[in-house]
GUMI-445407 format. One line per 8 residues: number of its first residue (from 1); their letters; for each residue x, y, z of N, C-alpha, C. Coordinates in Angstrom, 2 decimals, decimal comma, m for minus. Last residue first. Layout:
BEGIN
NUM> a> X:Y:Z:X:Y:Z:X:Y:Z  ... .
***
This chain:
BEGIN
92> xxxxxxxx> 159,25:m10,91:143,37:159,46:m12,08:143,35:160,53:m12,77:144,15  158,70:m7,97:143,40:158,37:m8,92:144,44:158,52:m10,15:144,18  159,34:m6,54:140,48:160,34:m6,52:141,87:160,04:m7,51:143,03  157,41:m7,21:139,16:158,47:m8,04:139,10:159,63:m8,08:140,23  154,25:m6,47:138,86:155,28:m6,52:140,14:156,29:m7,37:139,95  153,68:m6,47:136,14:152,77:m7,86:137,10:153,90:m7,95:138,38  153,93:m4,24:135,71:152,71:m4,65:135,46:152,52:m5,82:136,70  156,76:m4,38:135,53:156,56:m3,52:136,14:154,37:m3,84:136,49 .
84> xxxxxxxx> 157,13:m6,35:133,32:157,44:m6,44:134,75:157,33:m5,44:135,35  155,80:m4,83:131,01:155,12:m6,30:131,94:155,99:m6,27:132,88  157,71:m2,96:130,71:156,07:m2,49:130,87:155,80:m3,47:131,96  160,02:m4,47:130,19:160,06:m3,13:131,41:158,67:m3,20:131,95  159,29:m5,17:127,75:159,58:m5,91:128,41:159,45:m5,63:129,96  158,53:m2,87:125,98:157,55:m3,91:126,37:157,73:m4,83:127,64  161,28:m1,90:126,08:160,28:m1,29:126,77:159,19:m2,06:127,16  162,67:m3,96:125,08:163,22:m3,64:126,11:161,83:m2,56:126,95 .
76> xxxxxxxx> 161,05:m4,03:122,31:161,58:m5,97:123,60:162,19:m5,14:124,54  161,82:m1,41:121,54:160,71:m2,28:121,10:160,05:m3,42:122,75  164,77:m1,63:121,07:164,13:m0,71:122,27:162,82:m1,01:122,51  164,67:m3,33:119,23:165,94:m3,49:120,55:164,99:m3,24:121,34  163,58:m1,98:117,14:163,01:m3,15:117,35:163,41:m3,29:119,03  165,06:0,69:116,90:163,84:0,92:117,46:163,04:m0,58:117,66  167,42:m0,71:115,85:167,31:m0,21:117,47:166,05:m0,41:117,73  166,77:m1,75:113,76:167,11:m2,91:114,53:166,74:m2,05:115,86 .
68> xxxxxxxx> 163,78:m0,27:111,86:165,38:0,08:112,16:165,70:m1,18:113,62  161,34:0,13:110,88:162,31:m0,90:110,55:163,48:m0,77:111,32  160,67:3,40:109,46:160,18:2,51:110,11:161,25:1,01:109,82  162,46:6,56:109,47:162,24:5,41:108,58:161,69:4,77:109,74  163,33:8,48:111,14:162,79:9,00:109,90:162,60:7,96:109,02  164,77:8,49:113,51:165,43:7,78:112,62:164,96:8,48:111,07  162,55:9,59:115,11:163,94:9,82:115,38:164,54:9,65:113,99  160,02:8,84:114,38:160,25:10,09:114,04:161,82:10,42:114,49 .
60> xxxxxxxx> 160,33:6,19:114,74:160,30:6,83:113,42:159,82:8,37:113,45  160,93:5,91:117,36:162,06:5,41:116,40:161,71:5,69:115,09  158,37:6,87:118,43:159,23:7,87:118,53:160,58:7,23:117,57  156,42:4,48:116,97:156,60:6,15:116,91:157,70:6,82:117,16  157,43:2,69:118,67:157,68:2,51:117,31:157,64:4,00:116,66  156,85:3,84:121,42:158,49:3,05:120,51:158,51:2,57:119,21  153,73:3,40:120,66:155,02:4,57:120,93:156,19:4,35:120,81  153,43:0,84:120,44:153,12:1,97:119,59:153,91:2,64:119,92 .
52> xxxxxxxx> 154,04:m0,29:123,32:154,72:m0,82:122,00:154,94:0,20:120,87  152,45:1,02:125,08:154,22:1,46:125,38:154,71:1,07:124,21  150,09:m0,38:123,69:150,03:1,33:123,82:151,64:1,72:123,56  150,89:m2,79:123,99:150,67:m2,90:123,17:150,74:m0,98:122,65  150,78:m2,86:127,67:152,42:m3,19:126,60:151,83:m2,60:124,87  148,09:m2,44:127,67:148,90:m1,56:127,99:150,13:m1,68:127,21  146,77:m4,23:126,08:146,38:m3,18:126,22:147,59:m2,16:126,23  147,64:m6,55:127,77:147,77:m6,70:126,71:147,57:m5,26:126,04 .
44> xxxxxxxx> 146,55:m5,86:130,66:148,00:m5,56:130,52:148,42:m5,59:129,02  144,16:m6,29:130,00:144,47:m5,12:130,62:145,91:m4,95:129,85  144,09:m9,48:129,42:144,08:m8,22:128,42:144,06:m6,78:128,55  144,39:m9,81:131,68:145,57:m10,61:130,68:145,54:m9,69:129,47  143,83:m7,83:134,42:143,56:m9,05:133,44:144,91:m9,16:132,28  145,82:m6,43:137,32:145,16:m6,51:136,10:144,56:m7,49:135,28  147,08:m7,48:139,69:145,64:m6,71:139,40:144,78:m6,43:138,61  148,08:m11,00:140,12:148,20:m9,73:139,16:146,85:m8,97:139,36 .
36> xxxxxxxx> 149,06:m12,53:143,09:148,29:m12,37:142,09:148,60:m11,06:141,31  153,01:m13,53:142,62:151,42:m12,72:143,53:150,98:m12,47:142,57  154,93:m14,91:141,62:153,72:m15,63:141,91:152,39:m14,79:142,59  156,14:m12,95:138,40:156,02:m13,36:139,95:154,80:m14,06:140,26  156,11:m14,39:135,07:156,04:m13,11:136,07:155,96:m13,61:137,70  156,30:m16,51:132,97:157,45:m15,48:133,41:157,45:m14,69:134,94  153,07:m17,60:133,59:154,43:m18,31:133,65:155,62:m17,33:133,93  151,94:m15,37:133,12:151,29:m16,20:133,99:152,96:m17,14:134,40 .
28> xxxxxxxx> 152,92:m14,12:130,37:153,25:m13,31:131,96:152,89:m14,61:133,15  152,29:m15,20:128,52:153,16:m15,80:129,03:153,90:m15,27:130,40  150,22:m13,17:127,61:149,93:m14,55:127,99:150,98:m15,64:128,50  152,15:m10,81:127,79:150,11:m10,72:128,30:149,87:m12,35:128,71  153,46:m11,77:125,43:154,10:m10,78:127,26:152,95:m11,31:127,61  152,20:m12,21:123,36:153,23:m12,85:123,89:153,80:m12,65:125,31  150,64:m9,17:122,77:150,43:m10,85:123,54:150,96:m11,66:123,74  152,86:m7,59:122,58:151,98:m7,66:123,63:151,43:m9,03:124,22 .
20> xxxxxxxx> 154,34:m8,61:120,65:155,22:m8,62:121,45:153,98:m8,56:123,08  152,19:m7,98:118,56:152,87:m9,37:119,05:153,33:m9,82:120,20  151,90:m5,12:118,74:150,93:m6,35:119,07:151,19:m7,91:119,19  154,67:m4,76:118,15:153,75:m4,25:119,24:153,00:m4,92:119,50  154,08:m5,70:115,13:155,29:m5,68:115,63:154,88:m5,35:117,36  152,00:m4,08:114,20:151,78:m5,55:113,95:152,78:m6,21:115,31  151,88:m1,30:112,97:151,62:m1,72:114,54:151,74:m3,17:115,16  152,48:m1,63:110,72:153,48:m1,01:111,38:153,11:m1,14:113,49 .
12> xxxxxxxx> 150,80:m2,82:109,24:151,63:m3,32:109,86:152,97:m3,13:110,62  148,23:m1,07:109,87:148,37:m2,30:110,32:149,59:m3,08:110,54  149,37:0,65:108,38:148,88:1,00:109,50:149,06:0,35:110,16  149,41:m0,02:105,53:150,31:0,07:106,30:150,71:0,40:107,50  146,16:m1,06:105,71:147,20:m1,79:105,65:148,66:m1,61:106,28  145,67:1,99:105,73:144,93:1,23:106,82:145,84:m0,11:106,72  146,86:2,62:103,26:147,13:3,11:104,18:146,42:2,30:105,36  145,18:0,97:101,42:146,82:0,91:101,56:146,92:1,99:102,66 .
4> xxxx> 142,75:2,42:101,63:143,41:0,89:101,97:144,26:0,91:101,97  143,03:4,94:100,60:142,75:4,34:102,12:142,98:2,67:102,57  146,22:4,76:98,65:144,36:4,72:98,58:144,33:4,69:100,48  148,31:6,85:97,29:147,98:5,74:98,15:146,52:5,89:98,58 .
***
């Protein structure tokens, strides 16, 4: 496997995370509580996107394959956790 193909499969193993980030990041304004947020849109995009990587990491070093439904599950459940914890979900 060349460096390209690896920088590719790099890419799309992180792809999954980065979605889920900005989708959270920019629909937080709407989903999330009405007090202001401390962070920017891309702070928090940042952050979910970091908690994203890692749940993808640790479901492939658990499992030993990339893809697996859990590590997706756990994927939308951590990201999800991240942003409401981000934009104070408990104060709503």
């Amino acid at each position: 496997m060349g460096p390209w193909d690896a920088f590719n499969h790099l890419l799309n193993f992180a792809a999954p995370a980065a979605a889920m980030a900005l989708l959270l990041a920019l629909s937080g304004r709407f989903l999330g509580s009405k007090t202001p947020v401390a962070l920017s849109w891309w702070a928090r995009a940042a952050i979910v996107f970091v908690v994203g990587v890692a749940v993808l990491a640790a479901g492939l070093l658990v499992w030993g394959r990339d893809g697996k439904m859990l590590t997706y599950a756990a994927l939308v459940l951590a990201c999800a956790t991240c942003q409401w914890v981000l934009v104070r979900g408990w104060r709503a």
